[in-house]
N, CA and C atoms of all chains as a GROMACS GRO file, in nm:
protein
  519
    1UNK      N    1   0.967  -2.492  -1.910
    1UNK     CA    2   0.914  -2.409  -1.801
    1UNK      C    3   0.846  -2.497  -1.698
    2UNK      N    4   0.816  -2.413  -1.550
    2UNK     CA    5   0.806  -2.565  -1.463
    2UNK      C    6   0.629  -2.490  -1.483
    3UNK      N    7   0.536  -2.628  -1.432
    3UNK     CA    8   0.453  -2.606  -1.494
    3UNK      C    9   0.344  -2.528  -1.372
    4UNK      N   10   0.253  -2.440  -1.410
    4UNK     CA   11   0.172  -2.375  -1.265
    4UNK      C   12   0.128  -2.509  -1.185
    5UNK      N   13   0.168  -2.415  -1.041
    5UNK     CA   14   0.082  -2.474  -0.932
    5UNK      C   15  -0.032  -2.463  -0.908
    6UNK      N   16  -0.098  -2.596  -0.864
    6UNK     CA   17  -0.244  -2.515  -0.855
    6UNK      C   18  -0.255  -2.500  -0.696
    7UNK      N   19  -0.258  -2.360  -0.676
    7UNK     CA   20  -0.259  -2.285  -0.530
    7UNK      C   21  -0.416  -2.339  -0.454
    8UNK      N   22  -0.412  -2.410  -0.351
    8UNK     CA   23  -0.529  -2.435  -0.230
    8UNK      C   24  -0.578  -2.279  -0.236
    9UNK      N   25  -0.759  -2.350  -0.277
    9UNK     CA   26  -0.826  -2.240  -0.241
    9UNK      C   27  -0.875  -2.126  -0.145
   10UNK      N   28  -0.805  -2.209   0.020
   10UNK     CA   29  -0.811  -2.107   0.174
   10UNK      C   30  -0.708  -2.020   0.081
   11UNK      N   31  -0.588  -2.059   0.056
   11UNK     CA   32  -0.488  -1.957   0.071
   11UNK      C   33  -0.569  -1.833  -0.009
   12UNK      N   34  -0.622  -1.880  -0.149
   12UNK     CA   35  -0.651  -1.753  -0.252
   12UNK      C   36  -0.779  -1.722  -0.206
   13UNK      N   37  -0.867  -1.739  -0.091
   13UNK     CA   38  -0.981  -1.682  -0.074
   13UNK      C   39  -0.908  -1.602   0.024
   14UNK      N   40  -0.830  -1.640   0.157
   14UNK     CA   41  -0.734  -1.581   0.248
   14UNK      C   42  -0.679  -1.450   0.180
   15UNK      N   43  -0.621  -1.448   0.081
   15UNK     CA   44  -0.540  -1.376   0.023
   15UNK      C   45  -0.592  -1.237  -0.038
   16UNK      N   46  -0.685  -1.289  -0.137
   16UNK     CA   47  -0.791  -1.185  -0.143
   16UNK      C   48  -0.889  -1.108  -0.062
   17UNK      N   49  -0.920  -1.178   0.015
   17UNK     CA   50  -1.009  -1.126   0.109
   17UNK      C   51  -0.896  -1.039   0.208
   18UNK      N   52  -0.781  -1.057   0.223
   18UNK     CA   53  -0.743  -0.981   0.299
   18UNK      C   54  -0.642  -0.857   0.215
   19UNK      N   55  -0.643  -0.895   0.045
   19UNK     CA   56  -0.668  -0.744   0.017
   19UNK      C   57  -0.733  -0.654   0.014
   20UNK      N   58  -0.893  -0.679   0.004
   20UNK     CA   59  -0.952  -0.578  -0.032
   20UNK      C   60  -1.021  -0.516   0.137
   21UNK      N   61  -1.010  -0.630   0.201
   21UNK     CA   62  -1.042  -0.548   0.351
   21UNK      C   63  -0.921  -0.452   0.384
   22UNK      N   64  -0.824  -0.493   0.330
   22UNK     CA   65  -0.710  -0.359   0.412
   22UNK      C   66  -0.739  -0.256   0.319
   23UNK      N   67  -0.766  -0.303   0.168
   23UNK     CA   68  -0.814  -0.121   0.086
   23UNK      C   69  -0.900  -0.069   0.159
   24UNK      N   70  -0.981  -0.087   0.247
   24UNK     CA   71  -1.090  -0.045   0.276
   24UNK      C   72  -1.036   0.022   0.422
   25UNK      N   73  -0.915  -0.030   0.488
   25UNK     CA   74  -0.877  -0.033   0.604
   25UNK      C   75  -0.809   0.108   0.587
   26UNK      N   76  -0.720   0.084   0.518
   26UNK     CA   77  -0.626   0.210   0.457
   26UNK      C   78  -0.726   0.319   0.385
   27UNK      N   79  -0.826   0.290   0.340
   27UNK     CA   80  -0.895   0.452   0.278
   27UNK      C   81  -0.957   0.476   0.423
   28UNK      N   82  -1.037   0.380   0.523
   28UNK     CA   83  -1.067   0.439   0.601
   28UNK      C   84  -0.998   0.508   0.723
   29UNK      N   85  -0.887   0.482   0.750
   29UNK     CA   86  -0.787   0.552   0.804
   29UNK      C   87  -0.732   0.643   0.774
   30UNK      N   88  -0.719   0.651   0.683
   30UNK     CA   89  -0.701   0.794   0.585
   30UNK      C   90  -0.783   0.936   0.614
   31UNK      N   91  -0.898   0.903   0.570
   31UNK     CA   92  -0.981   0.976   0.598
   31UNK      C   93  -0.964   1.001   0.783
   32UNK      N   94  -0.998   0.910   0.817
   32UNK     CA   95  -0.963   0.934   1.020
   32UNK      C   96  -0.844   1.059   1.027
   33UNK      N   97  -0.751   1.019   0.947
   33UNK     CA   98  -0.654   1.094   1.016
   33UNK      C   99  -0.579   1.194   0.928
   34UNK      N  100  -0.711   1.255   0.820
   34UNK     CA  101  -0.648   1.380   0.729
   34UNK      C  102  -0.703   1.508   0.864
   35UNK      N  103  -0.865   1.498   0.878
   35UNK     CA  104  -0.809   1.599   0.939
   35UNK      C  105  -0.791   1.640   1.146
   36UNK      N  106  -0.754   1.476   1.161
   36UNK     CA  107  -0.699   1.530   1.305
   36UNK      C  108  -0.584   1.560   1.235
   37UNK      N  109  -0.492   1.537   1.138
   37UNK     CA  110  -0.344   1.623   1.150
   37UNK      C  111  -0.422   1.762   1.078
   38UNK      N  112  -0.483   1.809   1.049
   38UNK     CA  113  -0.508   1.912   1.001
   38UNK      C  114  -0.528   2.005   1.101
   39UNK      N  115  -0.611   1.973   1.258
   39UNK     CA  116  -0.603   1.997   1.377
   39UNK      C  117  -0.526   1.997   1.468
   40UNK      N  118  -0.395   1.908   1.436
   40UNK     CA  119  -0.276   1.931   1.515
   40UNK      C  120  -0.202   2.034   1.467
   41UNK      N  121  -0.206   2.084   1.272
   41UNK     CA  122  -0.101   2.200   1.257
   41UNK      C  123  -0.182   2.323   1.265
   42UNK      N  124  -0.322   2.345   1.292
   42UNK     CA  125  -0.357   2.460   1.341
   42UNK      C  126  -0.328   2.514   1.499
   43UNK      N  127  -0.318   2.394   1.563
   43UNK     CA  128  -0.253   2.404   1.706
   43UNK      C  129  -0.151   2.458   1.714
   44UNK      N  130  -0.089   2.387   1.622
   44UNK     CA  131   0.076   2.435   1.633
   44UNK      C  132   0.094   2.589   1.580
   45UNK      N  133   0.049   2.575   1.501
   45UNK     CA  134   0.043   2.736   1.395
   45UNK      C  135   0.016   2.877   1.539
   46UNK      N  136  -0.080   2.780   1.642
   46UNK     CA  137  -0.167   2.908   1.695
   46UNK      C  138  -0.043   2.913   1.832
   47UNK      N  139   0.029   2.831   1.871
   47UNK     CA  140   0.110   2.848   1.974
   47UNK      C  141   0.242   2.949   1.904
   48UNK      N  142   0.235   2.990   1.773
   48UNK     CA  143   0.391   3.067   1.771
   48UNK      C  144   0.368   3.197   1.808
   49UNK      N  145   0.456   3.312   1.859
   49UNK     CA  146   0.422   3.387   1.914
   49UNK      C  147   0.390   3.464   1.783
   50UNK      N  148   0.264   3.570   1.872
   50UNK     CA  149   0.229   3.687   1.734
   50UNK      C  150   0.316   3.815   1.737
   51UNK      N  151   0.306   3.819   1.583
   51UNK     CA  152   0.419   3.923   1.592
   51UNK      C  153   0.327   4.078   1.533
   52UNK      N  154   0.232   4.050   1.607
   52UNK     CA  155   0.151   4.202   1.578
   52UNK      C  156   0.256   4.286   1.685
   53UNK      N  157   0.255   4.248   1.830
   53UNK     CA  158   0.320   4.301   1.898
   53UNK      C  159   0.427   4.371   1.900
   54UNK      N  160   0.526   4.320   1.822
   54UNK     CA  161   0.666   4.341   1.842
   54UNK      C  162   0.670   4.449   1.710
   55UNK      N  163   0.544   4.453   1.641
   55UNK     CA  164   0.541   4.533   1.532
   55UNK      C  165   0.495   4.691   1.556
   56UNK      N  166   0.401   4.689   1.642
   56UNK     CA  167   0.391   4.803   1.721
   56UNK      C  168   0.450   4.853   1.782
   57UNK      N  169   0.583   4.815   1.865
   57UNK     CA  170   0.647   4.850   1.934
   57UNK      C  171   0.791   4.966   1.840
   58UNK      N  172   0.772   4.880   1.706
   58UNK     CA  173   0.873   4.898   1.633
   58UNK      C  174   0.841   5.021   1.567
   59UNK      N  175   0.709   5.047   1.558
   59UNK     CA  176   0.650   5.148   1.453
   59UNK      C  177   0.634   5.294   1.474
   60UNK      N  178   0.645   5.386   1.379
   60UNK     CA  179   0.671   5.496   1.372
   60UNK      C  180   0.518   5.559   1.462
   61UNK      N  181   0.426   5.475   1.511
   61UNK     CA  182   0.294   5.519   1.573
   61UNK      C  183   0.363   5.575   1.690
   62UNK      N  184   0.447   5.434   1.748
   62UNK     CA  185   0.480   5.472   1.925
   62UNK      C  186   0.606   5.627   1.953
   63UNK      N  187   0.697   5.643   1.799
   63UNK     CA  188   0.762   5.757   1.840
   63UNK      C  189   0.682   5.906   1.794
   64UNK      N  190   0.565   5.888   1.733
   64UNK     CA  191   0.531   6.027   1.740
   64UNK      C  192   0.422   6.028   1.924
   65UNK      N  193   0.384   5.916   1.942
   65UNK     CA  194   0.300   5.954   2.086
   65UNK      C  195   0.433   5.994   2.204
   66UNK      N  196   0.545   5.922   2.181
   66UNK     CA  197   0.647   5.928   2.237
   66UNK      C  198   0.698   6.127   2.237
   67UNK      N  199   0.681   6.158   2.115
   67UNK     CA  200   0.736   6.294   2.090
   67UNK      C  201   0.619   6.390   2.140
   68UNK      N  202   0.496   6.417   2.110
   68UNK     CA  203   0.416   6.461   2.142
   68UNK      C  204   0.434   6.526   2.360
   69UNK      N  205   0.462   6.385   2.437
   69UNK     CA  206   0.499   6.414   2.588
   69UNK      C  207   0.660   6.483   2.598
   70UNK      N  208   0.707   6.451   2.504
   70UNK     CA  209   0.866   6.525   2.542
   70UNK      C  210   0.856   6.677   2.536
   71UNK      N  211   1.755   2.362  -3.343
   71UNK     CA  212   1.657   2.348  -3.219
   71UNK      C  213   1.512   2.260  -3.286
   72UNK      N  214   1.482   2.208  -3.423
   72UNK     CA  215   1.410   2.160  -3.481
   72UNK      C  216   1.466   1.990  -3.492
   73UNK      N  217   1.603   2.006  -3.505
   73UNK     CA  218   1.713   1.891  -3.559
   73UNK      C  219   1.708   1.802  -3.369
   74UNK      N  220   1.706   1.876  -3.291
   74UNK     CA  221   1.712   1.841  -3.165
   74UNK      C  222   1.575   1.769  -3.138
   75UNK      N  223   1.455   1.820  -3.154
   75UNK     CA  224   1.368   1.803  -3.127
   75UNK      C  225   1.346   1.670  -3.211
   76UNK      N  226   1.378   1.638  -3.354
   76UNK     CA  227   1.310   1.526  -3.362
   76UNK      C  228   1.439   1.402  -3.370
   77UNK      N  229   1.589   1.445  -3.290
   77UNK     CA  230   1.638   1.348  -3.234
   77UNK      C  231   1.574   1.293  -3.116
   78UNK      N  232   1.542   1.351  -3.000
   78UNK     CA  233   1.522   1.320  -2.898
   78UNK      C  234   1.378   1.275  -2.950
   79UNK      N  235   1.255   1.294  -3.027
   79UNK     CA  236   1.119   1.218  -3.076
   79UNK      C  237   1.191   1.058  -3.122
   80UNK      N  238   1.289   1.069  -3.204
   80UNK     CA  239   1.372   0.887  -3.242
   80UNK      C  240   1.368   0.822  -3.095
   81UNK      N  241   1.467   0.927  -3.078
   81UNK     CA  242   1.554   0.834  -2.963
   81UNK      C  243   1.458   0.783  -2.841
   82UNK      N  244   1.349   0.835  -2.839
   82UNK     CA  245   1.238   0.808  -2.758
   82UNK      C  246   1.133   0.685  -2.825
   83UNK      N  247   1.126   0.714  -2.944
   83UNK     CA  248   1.076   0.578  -2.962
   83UNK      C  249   1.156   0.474  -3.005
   84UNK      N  250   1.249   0.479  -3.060
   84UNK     CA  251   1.336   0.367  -3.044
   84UNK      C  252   1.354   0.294  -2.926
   85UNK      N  253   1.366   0.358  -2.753
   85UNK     CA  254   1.360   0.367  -2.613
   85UNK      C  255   1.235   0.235  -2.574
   86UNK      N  256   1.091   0.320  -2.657
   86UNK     CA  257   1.012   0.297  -2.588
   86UNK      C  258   0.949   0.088  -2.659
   87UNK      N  259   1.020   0.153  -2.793
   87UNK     CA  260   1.036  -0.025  -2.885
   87UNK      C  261   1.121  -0.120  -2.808
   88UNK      N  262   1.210  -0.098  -2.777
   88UNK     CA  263   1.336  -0.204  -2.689
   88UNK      C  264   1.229  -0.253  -2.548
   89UNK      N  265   1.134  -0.122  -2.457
   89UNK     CA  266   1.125  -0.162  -2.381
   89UNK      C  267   0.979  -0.255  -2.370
   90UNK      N  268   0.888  -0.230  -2.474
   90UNK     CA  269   0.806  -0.320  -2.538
   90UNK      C  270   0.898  -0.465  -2.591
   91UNK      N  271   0.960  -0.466  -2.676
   91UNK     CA  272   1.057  -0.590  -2.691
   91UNK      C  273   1.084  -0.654  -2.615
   92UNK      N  274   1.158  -0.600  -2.489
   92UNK     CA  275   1.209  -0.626  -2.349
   92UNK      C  276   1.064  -0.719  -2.280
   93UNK      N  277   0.978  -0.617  -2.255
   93UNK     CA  278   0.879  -0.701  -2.160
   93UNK      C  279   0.779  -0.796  -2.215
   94UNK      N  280   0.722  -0.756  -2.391
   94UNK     CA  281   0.677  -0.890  -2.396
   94UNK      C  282   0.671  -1.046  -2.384
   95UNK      N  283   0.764  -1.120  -2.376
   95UNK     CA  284   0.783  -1.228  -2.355
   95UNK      C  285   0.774  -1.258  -2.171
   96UNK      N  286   0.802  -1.154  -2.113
   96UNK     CA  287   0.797  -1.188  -1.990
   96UNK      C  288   0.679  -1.144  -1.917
   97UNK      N  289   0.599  -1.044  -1.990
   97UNK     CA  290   0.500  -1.055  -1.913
   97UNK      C  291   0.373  -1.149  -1.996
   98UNK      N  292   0.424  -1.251  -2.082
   98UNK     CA  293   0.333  -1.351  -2.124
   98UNK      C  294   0.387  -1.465  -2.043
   99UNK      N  295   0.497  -1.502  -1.980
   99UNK     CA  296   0.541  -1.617  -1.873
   99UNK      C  297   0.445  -1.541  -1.790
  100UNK      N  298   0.432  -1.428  -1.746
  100UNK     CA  299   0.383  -1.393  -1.600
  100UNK      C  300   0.223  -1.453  -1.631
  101UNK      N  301   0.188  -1.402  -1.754
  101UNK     CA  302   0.015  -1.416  -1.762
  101UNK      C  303  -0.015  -1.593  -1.800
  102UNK      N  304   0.081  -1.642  -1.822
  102UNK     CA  305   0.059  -1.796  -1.809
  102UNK      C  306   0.073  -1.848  -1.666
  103UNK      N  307   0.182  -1.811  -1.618
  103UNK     CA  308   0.107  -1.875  -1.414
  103UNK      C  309  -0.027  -1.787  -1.345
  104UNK      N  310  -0.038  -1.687  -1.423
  104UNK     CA  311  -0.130  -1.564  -1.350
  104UNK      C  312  -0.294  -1.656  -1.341
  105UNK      N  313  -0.283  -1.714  -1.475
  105UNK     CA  314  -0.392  -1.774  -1.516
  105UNK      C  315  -0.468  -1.853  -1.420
  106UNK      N  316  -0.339  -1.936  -1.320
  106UNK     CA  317  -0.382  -2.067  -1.286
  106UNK      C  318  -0.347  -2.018  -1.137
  107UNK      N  319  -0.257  -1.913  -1.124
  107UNK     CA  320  -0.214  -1.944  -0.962
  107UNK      C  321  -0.288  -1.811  -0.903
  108UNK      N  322  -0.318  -1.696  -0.975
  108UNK     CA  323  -0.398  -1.600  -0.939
  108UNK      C  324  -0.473  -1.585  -0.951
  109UNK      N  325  -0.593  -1.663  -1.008
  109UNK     CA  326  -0.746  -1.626  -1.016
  109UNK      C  327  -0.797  -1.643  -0.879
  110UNK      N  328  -0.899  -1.530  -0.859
  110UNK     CA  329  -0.923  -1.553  -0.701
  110UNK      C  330  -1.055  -1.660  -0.719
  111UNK      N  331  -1.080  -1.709  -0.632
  111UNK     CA  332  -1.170  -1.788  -0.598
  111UNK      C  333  -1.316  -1.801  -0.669
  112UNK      N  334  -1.357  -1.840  -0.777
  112UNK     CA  335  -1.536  -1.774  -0.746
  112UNK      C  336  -1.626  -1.812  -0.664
  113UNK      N  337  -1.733  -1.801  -0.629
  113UNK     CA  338  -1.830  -1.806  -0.504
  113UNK      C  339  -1.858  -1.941  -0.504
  114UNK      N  340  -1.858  -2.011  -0.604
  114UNK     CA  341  -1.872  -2.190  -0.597
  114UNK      C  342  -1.777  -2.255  -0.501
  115UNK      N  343  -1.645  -2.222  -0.547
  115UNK     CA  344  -1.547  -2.308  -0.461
  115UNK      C  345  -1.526  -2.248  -0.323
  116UNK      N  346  -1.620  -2.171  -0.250
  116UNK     CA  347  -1.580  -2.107  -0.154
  116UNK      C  348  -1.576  -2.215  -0.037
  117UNK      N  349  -1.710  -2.277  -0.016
  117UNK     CA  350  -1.702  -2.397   0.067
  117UNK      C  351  -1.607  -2.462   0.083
  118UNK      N  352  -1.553  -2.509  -0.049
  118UNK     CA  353  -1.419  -2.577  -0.037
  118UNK      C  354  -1.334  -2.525   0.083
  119UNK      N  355  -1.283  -2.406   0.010
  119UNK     CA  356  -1.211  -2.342   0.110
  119UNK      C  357  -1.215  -2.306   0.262
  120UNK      N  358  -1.379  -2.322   0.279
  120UNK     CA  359  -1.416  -2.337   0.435
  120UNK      C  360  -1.412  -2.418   0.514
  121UNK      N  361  -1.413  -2.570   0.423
  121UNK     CA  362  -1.381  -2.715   0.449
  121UNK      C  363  -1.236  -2.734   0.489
  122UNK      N  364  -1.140  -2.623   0.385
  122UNK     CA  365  -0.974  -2.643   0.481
  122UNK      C  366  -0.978  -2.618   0.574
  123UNK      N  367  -1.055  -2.475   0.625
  123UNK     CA  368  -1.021  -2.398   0.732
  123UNK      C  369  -1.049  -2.449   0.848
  124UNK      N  370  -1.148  -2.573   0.848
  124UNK     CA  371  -1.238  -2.660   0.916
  124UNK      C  372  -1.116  -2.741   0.938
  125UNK      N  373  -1.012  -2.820   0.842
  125UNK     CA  374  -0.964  -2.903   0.916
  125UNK      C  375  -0.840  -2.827   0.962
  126UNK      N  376  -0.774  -2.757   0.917
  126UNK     CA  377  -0.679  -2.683   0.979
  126UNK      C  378  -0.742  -2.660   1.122
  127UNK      N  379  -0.827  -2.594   1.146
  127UNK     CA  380  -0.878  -2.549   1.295
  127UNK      C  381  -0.912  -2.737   1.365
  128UNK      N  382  -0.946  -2.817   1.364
  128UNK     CA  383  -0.957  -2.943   1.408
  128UNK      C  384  -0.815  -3.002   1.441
  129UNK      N  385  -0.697  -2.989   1.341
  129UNK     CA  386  -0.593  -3.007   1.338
  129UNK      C  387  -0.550  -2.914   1.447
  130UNK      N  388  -0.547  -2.789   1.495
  130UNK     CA  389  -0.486  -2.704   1.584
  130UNK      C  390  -0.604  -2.794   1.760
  131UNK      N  391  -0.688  -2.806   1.707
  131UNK     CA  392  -0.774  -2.856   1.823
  131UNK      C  393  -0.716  -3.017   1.859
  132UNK      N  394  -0.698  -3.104   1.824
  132UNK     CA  395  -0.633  -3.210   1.792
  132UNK      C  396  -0.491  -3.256   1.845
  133UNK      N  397  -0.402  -3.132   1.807
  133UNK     CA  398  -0.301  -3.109   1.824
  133UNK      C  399  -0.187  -3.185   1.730
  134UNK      N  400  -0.290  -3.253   1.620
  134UNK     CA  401  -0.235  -3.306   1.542
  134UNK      C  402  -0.104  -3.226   1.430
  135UNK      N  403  -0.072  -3.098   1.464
  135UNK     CA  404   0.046  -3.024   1.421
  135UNK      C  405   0.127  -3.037   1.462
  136UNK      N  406   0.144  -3.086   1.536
  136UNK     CA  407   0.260  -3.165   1.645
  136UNK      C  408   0.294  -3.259   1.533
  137UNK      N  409   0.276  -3.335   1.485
  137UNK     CA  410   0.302  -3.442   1.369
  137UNK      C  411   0.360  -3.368   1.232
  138UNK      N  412   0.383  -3.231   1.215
  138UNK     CA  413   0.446  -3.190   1.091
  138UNK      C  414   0.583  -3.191   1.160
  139UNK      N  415   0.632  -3.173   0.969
  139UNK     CA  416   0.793  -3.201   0.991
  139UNK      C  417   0.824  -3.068   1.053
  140UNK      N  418   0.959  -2.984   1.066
  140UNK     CA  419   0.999  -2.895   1.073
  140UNK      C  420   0.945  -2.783   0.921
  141UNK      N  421   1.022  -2.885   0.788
  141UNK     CA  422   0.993  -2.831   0.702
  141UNK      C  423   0.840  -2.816   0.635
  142UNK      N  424   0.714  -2.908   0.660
  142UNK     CA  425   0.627  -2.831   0.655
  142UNK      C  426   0.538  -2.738   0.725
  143UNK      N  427   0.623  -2.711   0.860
  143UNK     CA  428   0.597  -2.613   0.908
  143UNK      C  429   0.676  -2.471   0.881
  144UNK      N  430   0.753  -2.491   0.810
  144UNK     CA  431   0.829  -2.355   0.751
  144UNK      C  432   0.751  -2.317   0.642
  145UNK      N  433   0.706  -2.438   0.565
  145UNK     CA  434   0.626  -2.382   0.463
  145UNK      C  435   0.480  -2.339   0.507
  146UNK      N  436   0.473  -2.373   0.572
  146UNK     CA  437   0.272  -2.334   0.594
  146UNK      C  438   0.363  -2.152   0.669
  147UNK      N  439   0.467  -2.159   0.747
  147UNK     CA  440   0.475  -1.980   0.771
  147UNK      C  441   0.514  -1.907   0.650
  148UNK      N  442   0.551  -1.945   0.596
  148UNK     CA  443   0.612  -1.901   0.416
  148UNK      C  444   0.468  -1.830   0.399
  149UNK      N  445   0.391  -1.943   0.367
  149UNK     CA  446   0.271  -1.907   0.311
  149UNK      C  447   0.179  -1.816   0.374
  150UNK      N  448   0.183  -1.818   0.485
  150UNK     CA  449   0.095  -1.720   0.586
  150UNK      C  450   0.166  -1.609   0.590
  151UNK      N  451   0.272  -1.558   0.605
  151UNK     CA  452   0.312  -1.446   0.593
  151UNK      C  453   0.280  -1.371   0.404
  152UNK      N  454   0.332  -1.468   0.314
  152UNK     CA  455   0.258  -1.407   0.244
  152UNK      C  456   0.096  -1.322   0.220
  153UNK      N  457   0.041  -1.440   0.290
  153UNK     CA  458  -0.118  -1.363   0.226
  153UNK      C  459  -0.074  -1.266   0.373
  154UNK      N  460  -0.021  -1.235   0.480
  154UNK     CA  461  -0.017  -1.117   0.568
  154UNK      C  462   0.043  -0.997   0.484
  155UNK      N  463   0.136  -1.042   0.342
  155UNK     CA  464   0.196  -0.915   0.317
  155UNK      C  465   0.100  -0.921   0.190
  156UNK      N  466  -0.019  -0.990   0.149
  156UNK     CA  467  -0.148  -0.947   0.026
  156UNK      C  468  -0.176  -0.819   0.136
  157UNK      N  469  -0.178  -0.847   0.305
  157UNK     CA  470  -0.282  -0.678   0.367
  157UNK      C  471  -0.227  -0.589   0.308
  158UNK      N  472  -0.100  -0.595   0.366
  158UNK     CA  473   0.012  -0.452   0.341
  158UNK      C  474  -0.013  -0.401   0.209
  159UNK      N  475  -0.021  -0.498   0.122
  159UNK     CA  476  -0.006  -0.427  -0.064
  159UNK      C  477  -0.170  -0.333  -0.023
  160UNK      N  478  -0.234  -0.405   0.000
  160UNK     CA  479  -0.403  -0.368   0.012
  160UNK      C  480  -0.373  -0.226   0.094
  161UNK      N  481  -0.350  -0.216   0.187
  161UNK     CA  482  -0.293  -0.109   0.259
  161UNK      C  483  -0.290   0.024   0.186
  162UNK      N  484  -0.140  -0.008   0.134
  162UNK     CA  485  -0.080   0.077   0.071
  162UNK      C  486  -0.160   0.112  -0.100
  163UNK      N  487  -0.241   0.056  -0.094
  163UNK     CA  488  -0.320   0.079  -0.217
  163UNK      C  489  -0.435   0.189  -0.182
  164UNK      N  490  -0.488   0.160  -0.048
  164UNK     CA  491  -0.590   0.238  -0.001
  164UNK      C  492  -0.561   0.370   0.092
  165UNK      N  493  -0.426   0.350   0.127
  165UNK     CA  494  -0.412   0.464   0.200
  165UNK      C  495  -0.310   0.612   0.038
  166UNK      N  496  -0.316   0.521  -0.054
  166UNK     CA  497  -0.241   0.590  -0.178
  166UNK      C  498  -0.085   0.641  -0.140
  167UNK      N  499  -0.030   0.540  -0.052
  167UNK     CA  500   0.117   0.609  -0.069
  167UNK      C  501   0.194   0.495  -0.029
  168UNK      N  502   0.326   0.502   0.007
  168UNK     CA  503   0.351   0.370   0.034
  168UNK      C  504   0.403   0.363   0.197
  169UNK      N  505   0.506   0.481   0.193
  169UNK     CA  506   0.528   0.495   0.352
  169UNK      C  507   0.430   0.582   0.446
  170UNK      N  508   0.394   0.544   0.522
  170UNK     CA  509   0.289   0.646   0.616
  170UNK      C  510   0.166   0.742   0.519
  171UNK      N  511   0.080   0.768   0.622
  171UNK     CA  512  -0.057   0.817   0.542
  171UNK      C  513  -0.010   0.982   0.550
  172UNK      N  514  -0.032   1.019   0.427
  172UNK     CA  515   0.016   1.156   0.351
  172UNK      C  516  -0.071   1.232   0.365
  173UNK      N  517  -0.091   1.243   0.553
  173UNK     CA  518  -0.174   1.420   0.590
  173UNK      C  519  -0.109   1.472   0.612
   0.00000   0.00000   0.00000
């Protein structure tokens, strides 16, 4: 077997240090951006049209006021 | 439906013996370089390591990089892109997923 290298210590202080700053990078971004998307799909949710409307129109309320003037 | 049940209990550990069999030997090669090429730093040798960074940065001031070959300048980007892809693992460890953040 070939035998270990012994790795320069910049690289493995480099190396480490720039894992645990991106864990920190990535949970804190995370958090940033759970709930602006949580705020973009209530946006979205609130732009579809409501269908209270089209439900009233449909309903047995509007043909008895309808019958009542005939 | 009893006869089924404790084929598939065999056949599962028989499965799970091969794959113990399988990886011991190789993850004792892994924990013999792990020993020597992955221990991170402890707080003693840190200087050291500040002392490279010192001449590397003197060397870029210097312009004495002008004097590497081609090939140890392929290797010093080898190596720097690695510890750039230690962020990414770090990343993807902290954001818990691997492609894009899962809001």
């Amino acid at each position: 077997m070939v035998s270990p290298v012994q790795v320069s210590l910049l690289i493995k202080l480099a190396s480490y240090s720039a894992l645990f700053l991106s864990m920190a990078y990535g949970a804190r971004r995370y958090n940033y951006l759970k709930p602006w998307a949580e705020e973009e799909r209530r946006i979205a949710n609130w732009k579809k049209p409501k269908r209270i409307a089209s439900s009233f129109w449909n309903s047995k309320v509007l043909d008895s006021l309808l019958q009542t003037s005939s | 439906m009893a006869q089924f049940v404790r084929n598939l209990t065999e056949k599962a550990l028989a499965l799970v013996n091969t794959a113990v069999a399988y990886s011991k030997p190789r993850l004792a090669t892994f924990w013999y370089y792990a020993k020597v090429e992955l221990v991170p730093p402890t707080p003693a040798e840190i200087p050291t390591a500040i002392q490279s960074l010192k001449k590397i940065i003197n060397g870029a001031k210097t312009s004495s990089f002008k004097q590497l070959t081609v090939k140890e300048a392929l290797l010093n980007g080898l190596v720097a892109t690695e510890v750039w892809m230690w962020f990414y693992i770090g990343e993807i460890i902290g954001k818990h997923g691997i492609i894009g953040y899962d809001v």
